[in-house]
C-alpha positions in Angstrom: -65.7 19.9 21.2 -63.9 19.5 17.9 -67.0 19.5 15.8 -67.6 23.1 16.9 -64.0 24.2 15.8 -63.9 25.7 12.3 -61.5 24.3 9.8 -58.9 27.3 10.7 -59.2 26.7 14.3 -58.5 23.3 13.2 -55.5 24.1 11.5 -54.0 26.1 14.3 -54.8 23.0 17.0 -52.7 20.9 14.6 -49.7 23.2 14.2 -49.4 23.4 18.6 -49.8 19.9 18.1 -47.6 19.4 15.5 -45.2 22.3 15.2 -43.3 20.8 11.9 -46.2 20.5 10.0 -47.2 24.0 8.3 -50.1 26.6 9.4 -53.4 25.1 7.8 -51.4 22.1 6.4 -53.7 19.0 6.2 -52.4 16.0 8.9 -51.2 13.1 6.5 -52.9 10.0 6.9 -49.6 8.1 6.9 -49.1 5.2 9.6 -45.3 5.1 9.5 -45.4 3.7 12.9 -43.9 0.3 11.8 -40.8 3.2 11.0 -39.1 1.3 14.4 -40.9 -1.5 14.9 -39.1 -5.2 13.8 -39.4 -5.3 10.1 -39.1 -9.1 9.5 -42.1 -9.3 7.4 -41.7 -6.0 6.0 -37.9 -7.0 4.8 -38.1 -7.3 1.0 -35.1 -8.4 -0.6 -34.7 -10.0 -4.0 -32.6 -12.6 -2.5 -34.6 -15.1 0.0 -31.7 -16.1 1.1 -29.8 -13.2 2.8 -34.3 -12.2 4.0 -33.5 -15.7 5.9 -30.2 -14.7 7.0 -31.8 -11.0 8.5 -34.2 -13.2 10.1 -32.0 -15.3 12.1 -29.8 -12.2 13.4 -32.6 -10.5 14.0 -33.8 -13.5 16.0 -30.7 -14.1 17.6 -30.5 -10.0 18.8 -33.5 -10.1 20.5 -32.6 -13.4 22.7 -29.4 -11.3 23.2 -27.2 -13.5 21.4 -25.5 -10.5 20.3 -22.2 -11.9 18.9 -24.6 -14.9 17.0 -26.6 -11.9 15.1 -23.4 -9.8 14.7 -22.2 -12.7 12.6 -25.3 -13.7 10.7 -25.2 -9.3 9.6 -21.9 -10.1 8.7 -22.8 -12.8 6.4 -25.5 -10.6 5.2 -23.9 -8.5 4.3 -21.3 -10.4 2.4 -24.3 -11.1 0.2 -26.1 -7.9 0.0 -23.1 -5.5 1.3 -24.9 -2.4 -0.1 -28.2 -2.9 1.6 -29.1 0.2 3.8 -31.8 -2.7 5.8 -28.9 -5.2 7.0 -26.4 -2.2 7.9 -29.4 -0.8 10.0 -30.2 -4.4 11.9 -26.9 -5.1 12.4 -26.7 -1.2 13.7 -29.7 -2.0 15.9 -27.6 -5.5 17.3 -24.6 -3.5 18.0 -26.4 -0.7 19.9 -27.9 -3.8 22.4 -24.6 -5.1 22.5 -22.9 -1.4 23.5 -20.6 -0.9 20.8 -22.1 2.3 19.5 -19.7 3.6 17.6 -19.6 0.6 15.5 -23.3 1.3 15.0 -23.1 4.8 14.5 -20.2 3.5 11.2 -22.8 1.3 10.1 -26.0 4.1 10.2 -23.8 6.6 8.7 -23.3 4.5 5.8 -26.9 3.0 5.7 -27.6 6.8 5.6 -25.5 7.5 3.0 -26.6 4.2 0.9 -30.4 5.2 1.1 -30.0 9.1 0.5 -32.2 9.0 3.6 -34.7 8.1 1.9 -37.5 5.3 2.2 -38.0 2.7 5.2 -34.3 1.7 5.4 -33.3 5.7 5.2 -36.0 7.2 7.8 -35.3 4.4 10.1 -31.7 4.5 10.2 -31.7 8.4 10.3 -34.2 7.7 13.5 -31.8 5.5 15.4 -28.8 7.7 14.1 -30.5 10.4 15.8 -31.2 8.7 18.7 -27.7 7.5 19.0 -26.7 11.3 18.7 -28.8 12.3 21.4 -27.4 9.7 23.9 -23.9 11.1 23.1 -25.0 14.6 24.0 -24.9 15.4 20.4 -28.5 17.4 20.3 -28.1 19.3 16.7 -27.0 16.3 15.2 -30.3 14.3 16.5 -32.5 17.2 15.3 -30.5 17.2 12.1 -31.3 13.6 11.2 -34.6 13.4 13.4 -35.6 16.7 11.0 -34.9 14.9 7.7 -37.2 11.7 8.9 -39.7 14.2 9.8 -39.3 15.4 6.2 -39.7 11.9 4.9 -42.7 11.5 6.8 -42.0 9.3 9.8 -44.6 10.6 12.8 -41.7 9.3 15.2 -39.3 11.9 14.4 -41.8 14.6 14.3 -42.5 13.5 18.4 -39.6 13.2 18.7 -38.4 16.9 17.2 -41.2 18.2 19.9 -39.8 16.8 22.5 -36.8 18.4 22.2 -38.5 21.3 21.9 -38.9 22.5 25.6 -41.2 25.6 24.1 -43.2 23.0 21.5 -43.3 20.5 24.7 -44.7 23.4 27.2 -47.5 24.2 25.0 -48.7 21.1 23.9 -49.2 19.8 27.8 -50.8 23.2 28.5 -53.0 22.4 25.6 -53.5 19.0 26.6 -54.4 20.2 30.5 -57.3 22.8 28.6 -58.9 20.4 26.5 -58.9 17.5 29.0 -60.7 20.0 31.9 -64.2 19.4 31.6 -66.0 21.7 30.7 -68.2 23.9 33.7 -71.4 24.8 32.5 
């Protein structure tokens, strides 16, 4: 059915589907879905040392020995304290472990560190938004879930359509038309 649409029709189809992206804007290519995603191999840091350290903590968090990965973050950080990554792990280990507004201290400054800006930005604006959203704090979350849209993270633009109840009401209307099929 798509092969019939012309490139306008196109372009509209992508703007219900995407309402952040502009009328007739092209859909990026981009796979920022490793935006959330454990980022172990991803983590580059000029000191294999403290990447080893993130590794264990990260480790440690995800067989929920929370106060384990709190203190290899710590130690981390003692090495790299201005490094937007660690502060968003150790975020990420303190949100498992229920002390969010420890994590939401840590994101605002891993926030602040990366300008919002590249993997460690996105992804800590992402959780930060997340974490506003679970404290009722809805402008907040489409605040930061807005600027990680902006910086090109696919997750925050669901996400920003979700919360959307118009955006969301369309698209499954959409979704029930083009998934009927078709009586000839």
């Amino acid at each position: 059915m798509m092969k019939r649409l012309s490139e306008h029709d196109r372009a509209i189809l992508r703007t219900i589907f995407d309402p952040l992206l502009p009328l007739g804007e092209p859909v990026a290519s981009s796979t920022d879905k490793d935006i959330l995603e454990d980022h172990i191999e991803n983590y580059t840091n000029p000191n294999p040392e403290v990447a080893a350290i993130i590794k264990l903590g990260i480790a440690a968090a995800e067989d929920k020995r929370f106060e384990e990965a709190l203190r290899y973050f710590d130690e981390a950080l003692k090495q790299d304290p201005n490094s937007p990554y660690v502060l968003n792990d150790r975020a990420q280990a303190l949100r498992l472990a229920g002390r969010d507004e420890e994590a939401m201290n840590d994101l605002n400054l891993a926030v602040e560190l990366s300008g919002g800006k590249g993997k460690a930005g996105i992804r800590a604006l992402c959780q930060r938004a997340a974490l506003h959203r679970s404290f009722g704090k809805i402008e907040e979350a489409r605040q930061d879930f807005s600027m990680a849209a902006n910086g090109g993270s696919s997750f925050a633009r669901s996400q920003m359509v979700a919360m959307n109840p118009y955006a969301a009401m369309c698209n499954d209307m959409l979704r029930q038309i083009t998934s009927k099929p078709r009586q000839s």
